[in-house]
DRENVOFI-22690 format. One line per field, with one value per residue (C-alpha): x, y, z; residue in three letters; residue number from 1. Coordinates in steps of 0.05 Angstrom, whole numbers. Layout:
REM DRENVOFI-22690
x <- c(X:...)
y <- c(Y:...)
z <- c(Z:...)
residuo <- c(ALA:...)
num <- c(NUM:...)
This chain:
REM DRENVOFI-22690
x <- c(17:-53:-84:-144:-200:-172:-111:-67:-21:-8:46:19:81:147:162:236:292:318:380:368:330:381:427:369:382:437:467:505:458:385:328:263:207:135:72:0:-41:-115:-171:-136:-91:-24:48:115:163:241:274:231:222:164:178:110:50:-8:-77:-110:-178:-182:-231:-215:-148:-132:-131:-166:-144:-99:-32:22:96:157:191:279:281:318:381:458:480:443:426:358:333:276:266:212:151:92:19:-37:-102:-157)
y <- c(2825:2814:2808:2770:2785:2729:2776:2724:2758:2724:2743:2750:2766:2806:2870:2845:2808:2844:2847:2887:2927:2942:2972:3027:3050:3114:3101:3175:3214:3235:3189:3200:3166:3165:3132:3123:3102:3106:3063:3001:3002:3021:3029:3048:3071:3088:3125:3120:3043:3014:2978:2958:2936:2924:2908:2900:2867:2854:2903:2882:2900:2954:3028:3073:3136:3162:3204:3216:3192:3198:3140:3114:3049:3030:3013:3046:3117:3149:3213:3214:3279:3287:3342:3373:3331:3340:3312:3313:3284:3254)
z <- c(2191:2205:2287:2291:2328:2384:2392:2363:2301:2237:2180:2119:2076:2087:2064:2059:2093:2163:2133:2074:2117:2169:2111:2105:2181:2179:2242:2253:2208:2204:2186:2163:2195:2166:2195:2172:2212:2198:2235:2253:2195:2204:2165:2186:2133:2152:2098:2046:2053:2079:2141:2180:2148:2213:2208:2276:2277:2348:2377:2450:2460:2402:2416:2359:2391:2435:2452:2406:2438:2419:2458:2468:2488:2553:2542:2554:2551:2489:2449:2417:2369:2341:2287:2230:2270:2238:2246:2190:2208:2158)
residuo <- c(UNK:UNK:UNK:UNK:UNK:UNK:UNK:UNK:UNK:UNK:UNK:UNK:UNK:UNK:UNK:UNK:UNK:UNK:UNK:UNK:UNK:UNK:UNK:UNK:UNK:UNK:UNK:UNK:UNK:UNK:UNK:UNK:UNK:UNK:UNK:UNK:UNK:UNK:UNK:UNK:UNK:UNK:UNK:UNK:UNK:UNK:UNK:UNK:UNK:UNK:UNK:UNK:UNK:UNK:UNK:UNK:UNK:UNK:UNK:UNK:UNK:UNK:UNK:UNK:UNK:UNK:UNK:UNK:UNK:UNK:UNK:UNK:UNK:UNK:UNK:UNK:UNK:UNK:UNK:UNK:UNK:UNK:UNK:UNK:UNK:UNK:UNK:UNK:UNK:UNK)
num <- c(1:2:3:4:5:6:7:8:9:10:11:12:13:14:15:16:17:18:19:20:21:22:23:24:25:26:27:28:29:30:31:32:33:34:35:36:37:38:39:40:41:42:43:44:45:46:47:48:49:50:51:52:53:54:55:56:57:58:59:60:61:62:63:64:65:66:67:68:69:70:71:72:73:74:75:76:77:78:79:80:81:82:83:84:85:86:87:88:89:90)
């Protein structure tokens, strides 16, 4: 996915169907998360797969820096663990 300059995001291809990519998710088990970001490029991989695949050109509202978070969504009664975090700057 690419985001324009005008904020507005376009899809440039998919890195796979959501289907195929929900089979990847362990649902009682450990998973592995692993993110690149660098400048306003960023990727998302979940279990060795690649997920996300974000390039933000819009210099108004992206953020270049900032705070690490580790963030559960709102939803029912849940137990969230996080595990072996490590950060390795460029």
């Amino acid at each position: 996915m690419t985001i324009g300059e005008d904020g507005k995001s376009q899809l440039v291809t998919k890195v796979s169907e959501n289907a195929e990519l929900a089979k990847l998710w362990k649902k009682s088990d450990w998973n592995e998360y692993f993110i690149i970001a660098r400048g306003n490029h960023i990727q998302h991989y979940i279990n060795g797969y690649q997920m996300i695949d974000v390039t933000d050109n819009d210099p108004k509202n992206r953020m270049m820096d900032g705070i690490l978070a580790l963030q559960l969504h709102a939803g029912g009664p849940m137990v969230v663990e996080f595990k072996d975090l490590r950060l390795k700057q460029y």
